[in-house]
VEXDREN-2710 file (C-alpha; in Angstrom, 1 decimal):
% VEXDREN-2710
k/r/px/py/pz
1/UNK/187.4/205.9/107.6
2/UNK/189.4/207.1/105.0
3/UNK/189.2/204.6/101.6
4/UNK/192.7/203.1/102.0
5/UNK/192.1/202.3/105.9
6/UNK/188.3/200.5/104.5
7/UNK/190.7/198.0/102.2
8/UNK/192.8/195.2/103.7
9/UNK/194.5/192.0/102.9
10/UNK/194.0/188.5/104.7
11/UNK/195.8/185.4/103.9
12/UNK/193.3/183.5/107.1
13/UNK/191.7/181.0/104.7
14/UNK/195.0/179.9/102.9
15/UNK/196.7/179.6/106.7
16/UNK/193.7/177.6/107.4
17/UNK/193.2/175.6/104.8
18/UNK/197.0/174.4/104.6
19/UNK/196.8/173.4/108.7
20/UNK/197.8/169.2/109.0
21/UNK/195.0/167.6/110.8
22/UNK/195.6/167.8/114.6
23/UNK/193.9/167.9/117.7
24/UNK/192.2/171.2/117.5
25/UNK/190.3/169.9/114.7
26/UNK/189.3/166.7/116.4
27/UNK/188.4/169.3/119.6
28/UNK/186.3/170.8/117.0
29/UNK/184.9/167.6/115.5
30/UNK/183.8/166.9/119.3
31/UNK/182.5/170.0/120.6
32/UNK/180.0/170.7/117.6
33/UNK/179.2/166.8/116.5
34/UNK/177.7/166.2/120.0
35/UNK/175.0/168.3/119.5
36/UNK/173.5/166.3/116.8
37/UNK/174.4/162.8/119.0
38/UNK/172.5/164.4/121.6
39/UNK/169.3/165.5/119.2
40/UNK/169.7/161.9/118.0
41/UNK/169.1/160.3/121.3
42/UNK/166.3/163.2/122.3
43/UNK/164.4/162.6/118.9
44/UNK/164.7/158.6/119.1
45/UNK/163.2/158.5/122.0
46/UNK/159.8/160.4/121.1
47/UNK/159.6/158.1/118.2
48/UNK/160.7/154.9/120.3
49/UNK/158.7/156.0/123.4
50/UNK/155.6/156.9/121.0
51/UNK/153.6/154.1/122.3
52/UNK/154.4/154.6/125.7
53/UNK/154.0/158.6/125.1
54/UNK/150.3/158.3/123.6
55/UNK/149.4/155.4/126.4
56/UNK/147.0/156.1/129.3
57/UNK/150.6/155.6/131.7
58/UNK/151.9/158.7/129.2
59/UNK/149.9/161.8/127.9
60/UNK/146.8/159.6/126.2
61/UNK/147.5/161.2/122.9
62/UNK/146.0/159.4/119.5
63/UNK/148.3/158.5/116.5
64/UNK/147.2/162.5/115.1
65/UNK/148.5/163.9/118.2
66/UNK/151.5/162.0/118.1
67/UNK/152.6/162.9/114.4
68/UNK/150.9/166.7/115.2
69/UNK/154.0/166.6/118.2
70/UNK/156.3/165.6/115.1
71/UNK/155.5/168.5/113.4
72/UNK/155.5/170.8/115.3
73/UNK/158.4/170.1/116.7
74/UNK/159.5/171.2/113.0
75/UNK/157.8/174.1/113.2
76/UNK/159.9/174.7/116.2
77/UNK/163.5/173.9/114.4
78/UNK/162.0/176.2/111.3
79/UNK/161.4/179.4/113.2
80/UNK/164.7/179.0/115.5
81/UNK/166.8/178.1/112.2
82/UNK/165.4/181.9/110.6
83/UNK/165.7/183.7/114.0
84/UNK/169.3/182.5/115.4
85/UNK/170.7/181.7/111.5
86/UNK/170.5/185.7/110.9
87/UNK/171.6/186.8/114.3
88/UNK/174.3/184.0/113.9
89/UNK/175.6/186.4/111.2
90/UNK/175.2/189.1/112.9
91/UNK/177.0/188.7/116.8
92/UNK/179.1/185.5/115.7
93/UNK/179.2/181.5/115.6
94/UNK/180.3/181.2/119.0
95/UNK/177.8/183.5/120.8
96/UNK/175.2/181.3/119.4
97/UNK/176.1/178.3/119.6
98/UNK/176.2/178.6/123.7
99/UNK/172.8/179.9/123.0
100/UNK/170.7/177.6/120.9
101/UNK/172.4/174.9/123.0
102/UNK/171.1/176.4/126.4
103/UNK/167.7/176.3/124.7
104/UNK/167.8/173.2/123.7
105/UNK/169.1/172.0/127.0
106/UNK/166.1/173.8/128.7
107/UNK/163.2/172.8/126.6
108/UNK/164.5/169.3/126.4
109/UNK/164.4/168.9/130.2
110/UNK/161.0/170.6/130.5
111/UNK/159.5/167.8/127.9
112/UNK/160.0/165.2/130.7
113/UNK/157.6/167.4/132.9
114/UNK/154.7/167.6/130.4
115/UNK/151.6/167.1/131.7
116/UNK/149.1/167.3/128.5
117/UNK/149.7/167.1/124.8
118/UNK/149.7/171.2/125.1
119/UNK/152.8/171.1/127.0
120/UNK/154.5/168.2/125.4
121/UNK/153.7/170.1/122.2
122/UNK/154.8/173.8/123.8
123/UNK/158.7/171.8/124.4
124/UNK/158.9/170.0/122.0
125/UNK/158.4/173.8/119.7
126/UNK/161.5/175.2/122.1
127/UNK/163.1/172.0/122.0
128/UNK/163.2/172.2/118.2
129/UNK/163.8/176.1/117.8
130/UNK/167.6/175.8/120.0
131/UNK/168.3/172.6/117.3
132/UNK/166.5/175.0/114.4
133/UNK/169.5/177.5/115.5
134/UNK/172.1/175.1/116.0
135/UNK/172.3/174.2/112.3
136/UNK/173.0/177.3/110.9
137/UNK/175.7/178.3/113.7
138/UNK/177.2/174.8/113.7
139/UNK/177.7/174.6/110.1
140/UNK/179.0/177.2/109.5
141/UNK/181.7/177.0/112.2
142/UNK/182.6/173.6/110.8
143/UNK/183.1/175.0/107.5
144/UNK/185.2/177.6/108.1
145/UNK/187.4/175.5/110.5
146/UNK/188.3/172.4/108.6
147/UNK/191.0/172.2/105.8
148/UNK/189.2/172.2/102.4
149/UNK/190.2/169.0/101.3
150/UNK/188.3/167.4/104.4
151/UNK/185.4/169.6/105.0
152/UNK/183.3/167.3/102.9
153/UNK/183.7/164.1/104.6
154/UNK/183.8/165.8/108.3
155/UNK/180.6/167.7/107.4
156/UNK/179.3/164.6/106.4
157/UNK/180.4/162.9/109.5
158/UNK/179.6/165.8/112.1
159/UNK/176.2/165.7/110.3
160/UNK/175.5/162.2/110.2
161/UNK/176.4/161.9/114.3
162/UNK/172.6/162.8/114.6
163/UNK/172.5/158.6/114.4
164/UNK/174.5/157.8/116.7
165/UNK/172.5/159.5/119.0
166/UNK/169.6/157.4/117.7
167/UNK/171.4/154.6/118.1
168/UNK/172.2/155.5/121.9
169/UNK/168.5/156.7/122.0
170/UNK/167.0/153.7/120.5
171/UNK/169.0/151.5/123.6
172/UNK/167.6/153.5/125.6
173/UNK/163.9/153.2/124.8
174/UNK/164.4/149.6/125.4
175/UNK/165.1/150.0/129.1
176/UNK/162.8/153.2/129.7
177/UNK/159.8/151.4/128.3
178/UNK/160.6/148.0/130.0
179/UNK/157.8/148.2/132.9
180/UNK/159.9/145.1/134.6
181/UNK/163.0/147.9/134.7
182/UNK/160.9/150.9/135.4
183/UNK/157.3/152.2/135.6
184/UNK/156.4/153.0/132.2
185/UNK/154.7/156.6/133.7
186/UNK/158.2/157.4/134.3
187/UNK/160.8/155.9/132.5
188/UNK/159.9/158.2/129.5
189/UNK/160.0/161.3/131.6
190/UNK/163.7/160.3/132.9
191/UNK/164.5/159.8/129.1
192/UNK/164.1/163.5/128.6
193/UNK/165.3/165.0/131.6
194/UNK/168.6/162.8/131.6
195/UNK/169.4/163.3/127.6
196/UNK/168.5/167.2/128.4
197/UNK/170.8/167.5/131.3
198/UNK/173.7/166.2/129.5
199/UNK/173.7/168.7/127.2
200/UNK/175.5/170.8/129.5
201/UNK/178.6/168.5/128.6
202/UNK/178.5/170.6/125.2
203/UNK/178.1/174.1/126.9
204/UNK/181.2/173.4/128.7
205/UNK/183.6/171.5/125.8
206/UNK/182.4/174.4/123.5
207/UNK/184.3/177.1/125.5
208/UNK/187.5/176.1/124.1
209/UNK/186.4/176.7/120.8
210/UNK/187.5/180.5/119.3
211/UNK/184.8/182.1/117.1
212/UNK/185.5/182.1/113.3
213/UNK/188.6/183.5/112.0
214/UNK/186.7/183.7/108.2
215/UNK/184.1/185.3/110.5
216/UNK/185.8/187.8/112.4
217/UNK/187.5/189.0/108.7
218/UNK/184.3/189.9/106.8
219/UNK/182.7/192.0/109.8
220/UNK/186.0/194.2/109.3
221/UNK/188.5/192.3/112.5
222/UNK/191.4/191.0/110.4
223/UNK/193.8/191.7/113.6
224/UNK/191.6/189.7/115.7
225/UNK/191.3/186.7/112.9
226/UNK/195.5/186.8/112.5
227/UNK/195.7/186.5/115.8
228/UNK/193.2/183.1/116.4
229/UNK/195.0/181.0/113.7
230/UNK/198.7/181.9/115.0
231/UNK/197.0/180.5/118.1
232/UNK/195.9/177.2/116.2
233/UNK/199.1/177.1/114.7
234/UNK/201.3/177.5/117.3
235/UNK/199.1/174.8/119.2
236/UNK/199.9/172.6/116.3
237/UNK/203.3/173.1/116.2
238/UNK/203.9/172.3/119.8
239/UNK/201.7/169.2/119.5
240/UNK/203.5/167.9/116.0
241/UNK/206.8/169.4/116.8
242/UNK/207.4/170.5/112.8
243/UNK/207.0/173.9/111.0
244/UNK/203.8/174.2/109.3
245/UNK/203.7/173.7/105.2
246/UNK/204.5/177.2/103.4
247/UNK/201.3/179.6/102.8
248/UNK/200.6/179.2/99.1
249/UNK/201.8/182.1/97.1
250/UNK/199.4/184.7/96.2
251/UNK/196.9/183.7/98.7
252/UNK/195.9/186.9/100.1
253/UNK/192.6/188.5/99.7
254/UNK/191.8/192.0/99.1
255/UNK/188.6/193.2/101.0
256/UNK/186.5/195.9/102.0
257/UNK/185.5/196.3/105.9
258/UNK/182.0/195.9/106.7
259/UNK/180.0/195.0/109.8
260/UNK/177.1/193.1/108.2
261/UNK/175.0/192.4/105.6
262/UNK/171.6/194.0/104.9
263/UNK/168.3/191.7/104.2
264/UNK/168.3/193.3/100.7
265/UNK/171.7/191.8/99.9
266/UNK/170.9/188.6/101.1
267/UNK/167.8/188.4/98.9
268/UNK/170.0/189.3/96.1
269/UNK/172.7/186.6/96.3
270/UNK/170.2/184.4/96.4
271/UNK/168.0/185.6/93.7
272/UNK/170.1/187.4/91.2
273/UNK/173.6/186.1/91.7
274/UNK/173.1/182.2/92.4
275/UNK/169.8/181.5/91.7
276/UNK/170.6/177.8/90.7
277/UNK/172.2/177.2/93.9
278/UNK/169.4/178.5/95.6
279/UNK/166.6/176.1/93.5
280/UNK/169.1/173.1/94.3
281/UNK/169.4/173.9/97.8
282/UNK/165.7/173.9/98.3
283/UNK/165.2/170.9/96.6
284/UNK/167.5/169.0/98.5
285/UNK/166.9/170.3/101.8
286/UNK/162.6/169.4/101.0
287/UNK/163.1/166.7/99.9
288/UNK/165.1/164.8/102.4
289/UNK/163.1/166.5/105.2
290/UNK/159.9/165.0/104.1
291/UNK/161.5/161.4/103.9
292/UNK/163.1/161.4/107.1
293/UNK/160.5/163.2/109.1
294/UNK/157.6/161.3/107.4
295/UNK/159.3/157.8/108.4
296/UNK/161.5/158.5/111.6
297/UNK/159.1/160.0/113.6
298/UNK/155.8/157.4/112.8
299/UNK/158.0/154.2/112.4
300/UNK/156.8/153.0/116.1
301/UNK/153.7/153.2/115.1
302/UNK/154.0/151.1/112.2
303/UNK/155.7/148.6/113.9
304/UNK/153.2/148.3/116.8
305/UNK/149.7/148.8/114.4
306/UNK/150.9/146.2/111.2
307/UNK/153.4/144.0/113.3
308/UNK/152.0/144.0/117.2
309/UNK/155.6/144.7/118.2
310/UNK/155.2/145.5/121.6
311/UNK/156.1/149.0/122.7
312/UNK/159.2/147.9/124.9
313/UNK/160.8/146.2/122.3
314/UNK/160.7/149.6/119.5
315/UNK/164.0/150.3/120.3
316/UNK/165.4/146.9/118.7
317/UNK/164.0/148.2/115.5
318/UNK/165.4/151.3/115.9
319/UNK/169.0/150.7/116.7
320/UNK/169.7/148.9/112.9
321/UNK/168.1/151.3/111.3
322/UNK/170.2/154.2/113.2
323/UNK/173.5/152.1/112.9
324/UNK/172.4/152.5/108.5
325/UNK/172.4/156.3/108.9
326/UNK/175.4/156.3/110.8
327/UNK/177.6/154.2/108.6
328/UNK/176.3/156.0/105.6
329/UNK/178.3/159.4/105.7
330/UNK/180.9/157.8/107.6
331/UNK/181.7/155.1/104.8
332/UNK/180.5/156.8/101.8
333/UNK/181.8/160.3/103.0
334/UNK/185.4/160.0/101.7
335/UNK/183.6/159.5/98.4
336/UNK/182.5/163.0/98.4
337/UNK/185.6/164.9/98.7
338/UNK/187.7/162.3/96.2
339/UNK/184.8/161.3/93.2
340/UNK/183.4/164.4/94.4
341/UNK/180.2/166.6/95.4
342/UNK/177.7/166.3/92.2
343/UNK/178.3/162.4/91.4
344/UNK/177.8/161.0/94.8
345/UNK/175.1/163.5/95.9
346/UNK/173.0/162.4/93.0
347/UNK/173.7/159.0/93.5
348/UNK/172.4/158.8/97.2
349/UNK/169.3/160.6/96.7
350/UNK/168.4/158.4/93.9
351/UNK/169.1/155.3/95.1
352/UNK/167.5/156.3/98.2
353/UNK/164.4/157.3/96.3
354/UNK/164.0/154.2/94.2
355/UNK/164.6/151.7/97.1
356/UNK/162.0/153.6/99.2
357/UNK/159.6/152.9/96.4
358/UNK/160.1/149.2/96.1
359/UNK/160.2/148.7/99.7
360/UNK/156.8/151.0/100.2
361/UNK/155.4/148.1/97.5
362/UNK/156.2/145.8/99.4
363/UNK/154.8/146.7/102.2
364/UNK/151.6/147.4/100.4
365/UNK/151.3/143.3/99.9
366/UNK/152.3/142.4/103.3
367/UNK/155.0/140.2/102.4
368/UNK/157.9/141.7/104.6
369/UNK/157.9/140.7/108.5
370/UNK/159.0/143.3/110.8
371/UNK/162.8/142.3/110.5
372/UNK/162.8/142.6/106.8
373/UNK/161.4/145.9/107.1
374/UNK/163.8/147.3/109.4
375/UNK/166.9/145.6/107.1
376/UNK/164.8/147.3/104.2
377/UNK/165.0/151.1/105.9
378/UNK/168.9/150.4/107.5
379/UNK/169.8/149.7/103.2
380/UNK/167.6/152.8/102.1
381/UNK/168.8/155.2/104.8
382/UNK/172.2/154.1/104.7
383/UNK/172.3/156.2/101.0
384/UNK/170.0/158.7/102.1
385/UNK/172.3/159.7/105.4
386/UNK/174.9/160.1/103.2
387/UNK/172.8/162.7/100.6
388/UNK/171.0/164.3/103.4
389/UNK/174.2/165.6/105.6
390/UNK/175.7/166.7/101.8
391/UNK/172.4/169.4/101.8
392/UNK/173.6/170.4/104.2
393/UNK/177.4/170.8/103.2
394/UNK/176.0/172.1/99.9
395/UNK/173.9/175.1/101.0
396/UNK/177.0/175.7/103.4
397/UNK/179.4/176.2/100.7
398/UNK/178.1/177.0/97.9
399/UNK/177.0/181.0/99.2
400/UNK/179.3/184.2/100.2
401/UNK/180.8/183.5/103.8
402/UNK/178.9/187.0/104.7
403/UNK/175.5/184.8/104.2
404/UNK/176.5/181.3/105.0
405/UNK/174.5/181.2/108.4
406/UNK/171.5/182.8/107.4
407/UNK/171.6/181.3/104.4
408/UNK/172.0/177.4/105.9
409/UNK/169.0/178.7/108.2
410/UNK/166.8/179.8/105.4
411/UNK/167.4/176.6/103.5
412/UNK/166.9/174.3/106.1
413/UNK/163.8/176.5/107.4
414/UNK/161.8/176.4/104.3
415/UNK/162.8/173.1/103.1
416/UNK/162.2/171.9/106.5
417/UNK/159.0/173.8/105.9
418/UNK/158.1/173.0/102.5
419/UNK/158.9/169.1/102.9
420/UNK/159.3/168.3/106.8
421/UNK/156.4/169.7/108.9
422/UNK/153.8/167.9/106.5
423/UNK/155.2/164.4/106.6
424/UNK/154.8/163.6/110.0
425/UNK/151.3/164.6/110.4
426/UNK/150.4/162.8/107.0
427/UNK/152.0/159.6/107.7
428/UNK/149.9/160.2/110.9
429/UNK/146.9/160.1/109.6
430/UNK/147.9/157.4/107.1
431/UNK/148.5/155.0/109.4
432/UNK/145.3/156.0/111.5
433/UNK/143.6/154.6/108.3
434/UNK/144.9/151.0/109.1
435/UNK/145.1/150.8/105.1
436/UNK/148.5/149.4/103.8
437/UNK/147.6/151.1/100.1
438/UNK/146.8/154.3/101.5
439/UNK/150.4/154.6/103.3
440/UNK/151.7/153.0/99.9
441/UNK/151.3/156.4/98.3
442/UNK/153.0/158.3/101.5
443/UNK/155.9/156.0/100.3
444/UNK/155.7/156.3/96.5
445/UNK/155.5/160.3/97.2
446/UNK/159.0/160.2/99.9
447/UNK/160.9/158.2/97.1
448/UNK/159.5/160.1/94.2
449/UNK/160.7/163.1/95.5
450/UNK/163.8/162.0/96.4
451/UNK/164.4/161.1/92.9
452/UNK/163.8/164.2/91.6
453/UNK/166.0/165.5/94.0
454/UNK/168.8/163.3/92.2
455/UNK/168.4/165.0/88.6
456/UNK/168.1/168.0/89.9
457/UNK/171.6/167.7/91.0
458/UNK/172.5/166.2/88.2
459/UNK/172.0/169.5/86.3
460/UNK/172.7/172.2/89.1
461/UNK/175.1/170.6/91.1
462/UNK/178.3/172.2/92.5
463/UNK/181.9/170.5/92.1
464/UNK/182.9/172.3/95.4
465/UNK/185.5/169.5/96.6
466/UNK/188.6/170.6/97.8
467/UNK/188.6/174.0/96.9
468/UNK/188.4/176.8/99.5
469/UNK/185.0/178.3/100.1
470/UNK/186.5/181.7/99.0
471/UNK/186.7/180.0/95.7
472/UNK/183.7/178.0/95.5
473/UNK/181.6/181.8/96.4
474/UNK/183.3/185.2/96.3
475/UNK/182.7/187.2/99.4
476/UNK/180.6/189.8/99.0
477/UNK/183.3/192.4/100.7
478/UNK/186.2/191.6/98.0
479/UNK/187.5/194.4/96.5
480/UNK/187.9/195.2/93.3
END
């Protein structure tokens, strides 16, 4: 290839970036937020269904084998995120995305058949590598879709759908663990097999989605990206019946053609060229993982060991504090993309992280009923919803769109890692102890962290709001 055939111009992310909101994006909105609805509903329901799960009528697993399942159902999501993230780069967001989904889909359907804690812990791994992969190839496609002066708030919202899905899930629980509704020996399996089979809902919306445009134009197929956004815009020109606002001036890029990008580069973007992005996305990413994981999956069990809330009534417990993390990102999300990224970011995690802390006291005197408790997670999680979806955004944005998927995987792999696969299996064995002190400091250590997740953005944060990703991180293939 000679050197003036390697260079090329694009003006794709000023065309997209410039589109009114319309119907493709609400198509988009759809297709890619009901995944996390539907991991929402399929993770409620292990933690609601927990009781039922570990009973002599489920798999007659102890409270260690229950928050073992919750790991390793991380451990699952941490080695999908690294193996689909890169390959995400590689073949493209929408190859994927069927993919990881089909997984899930699979795995989900199989956990319903378990027949020992082996095999409930075998799906639940595949179950949680096709969500590992979904984040990487998800976000990213959401990213590079929406307009830069709403990517925040629909990243936050997209993200924070996970909830809704507990929501649904936490309804649920209340009927499948009913034994006046249903045997108890099987309303659990039906929980899995139903939530797994309507995944196939998402394999068919997401066939109307086109890969990438920003995609397709740093693996060297600007024709191919021109061609997909004169597609979105003549869709939403017909459905507005007006001309589309003028591309900005001087919005072109200048880049070089390339296929991929090697492991070494990787490495080196995050290293050598950003390397306070990378120690903020780390810490964000751990730091919410362990909170959420640590108190999401073993709730049930505190409600049924320090309360005697009986195991058919978990999911009233559950739905409040799922409603919180869905009204966080939806009514602080705006916030995010007007006061902007650093402020709000640091706000949520903190708040979060002294709340948790007072409420973890608390609990350690045994003055809050079971009701109080709840109201006390809804308030904390309503903030931390909000912070944890923006680690997500953040990681997304703030790298070279040649990375962005493997780079959201590695992130949410080794902060999942790092602060998720622990939490579940400590709060485990915490609550084995029967000791309201002892889970005191499991508490204390979730809002501690979280904390120092807030100055930590403080200092490092990104002001990424509004502005293209091209501007927020050069791609690697611009020319000089």
């Amino acid at each position: 290839m000679a050197a003036s055939e390697a260079v090329f111009e694009t003006d794709v992310p000023a065309r997209l970036d410039r589109l009114p909101w319309s119907r493709f994006h609400w198509l988009v909105v759809f297709a890619l937020g009901i995944t996390w609805i539907l991991d929402g509903l399929e993770v409620t329901l292990v933690g609601s269904l927990a009781p039922v799960i570990a009973s002599a009528k489920g798999l007659s697993l102890d409270d260690r084998q229950i928050g073992l399942a919750g790991s390793v159902y991380i451990l699952g999501a941490t080695l999908g995120a690294l193996v689909f993230g890169r390959l995400t780069d590689r073949f493209g967001r929408r190859k994927l995305f069927t993919i990881t989904v089909g997984l899930y889909l699979v795995a989900t359907i199989l956990t319903g058949l378990s027949w020992n804690f082996a095999a409930f812990a075998l799906f639940r791994f595949l179950t949680g590598a096709g969500i590992g992969g979904e984040y990487g190839a998800v976000n990213s496609a959401i990213q590079e879709l929406i307009p830069a002066r709403r990517r925040g708030y629909t990243d936050l919202a997209i993200n924070g759908s996970f909830w809704l899905g507990a929501a649904l899930g936490a309804v649920g629980s209340i009927f499948a663990a009913d034994p006046r509704l249903v045997d108890p020996a099987l309303g659990w399996r039906l929980g899995f097999v139903i939530g797994g089979s309507i995944a196939l809902i998402i394999v068919w919306v997401r066939r109307y989605i086109p890969e990438s445009p920003r995609w397709l134009f740093t693996h060297g197929r600007p024709e191919e990206a021109s061609r997909i956004v004169a597609e979105i815009e003549a869709g939403i020109m017909r459905q507005t019946g007006r001309p589309l606002p003028p591309v900005p001036e001087r919005a072109a890029l200048r880049l070089i053609r390339r296929e991929g990008t090697p492991w070494i580069e990787v490495v080196r973007v995050l290293v050598v060229r950003y390397p306070g992005r990378t120690v903020l996305g780390l810490t964000l990413m751990a730091t919410q993982a362990f909170c959420y994981n640590a108190v999401f999956f073993t709730y049930a069990l505190v409600l049924t060991r320090f309360y005697a809330i009986p195991a058919q009534a978990i999911g009233w417990f559950m739905l409040p504090f799922a409603l919180g993390n869905v009204a966080g990102p939806l009514l602080l999300g705006p916030l995010f993309d007007s006061v902007g990224r650093k402020p709000m970011i640091a706000l949520t995690y903190g708040l979060a992280g002294v709340l948790m802390a007072v409420t973890g006291w608390l609990f350690s005197i045994g003055v809050l009923s079971a009701p109080v408790q709840t109201a006390a997670w809804t308030a904390i999680f309503f903030f931390a919803s909000a912070g944890a979806s923006a680690a997500y955004l953040t990681v997304g944005e703030c790298f070279p769109l040649e990375t962005r998927a493997i780079v959201i995987s590695l992130f949410y792999a080794f902060g999942t890692l790092l602060g998720g696969a622990g939490g579940p299996a400590l709060f485990g064995a915490l609550i084995e102890t029967g000791e309201r002190v002892r889970i005191l400091w499991g508490y204390l250590l979730g809002g501690g962290l979280m904390i120092l997740a807030a100055g930590v953005e403080a200092l490092l944060g990104v002001s990424a709001e509004r502005k293209p990703l091209e501007e927020v991180a050069e791609p690697l293939s611009l020319a000089p």
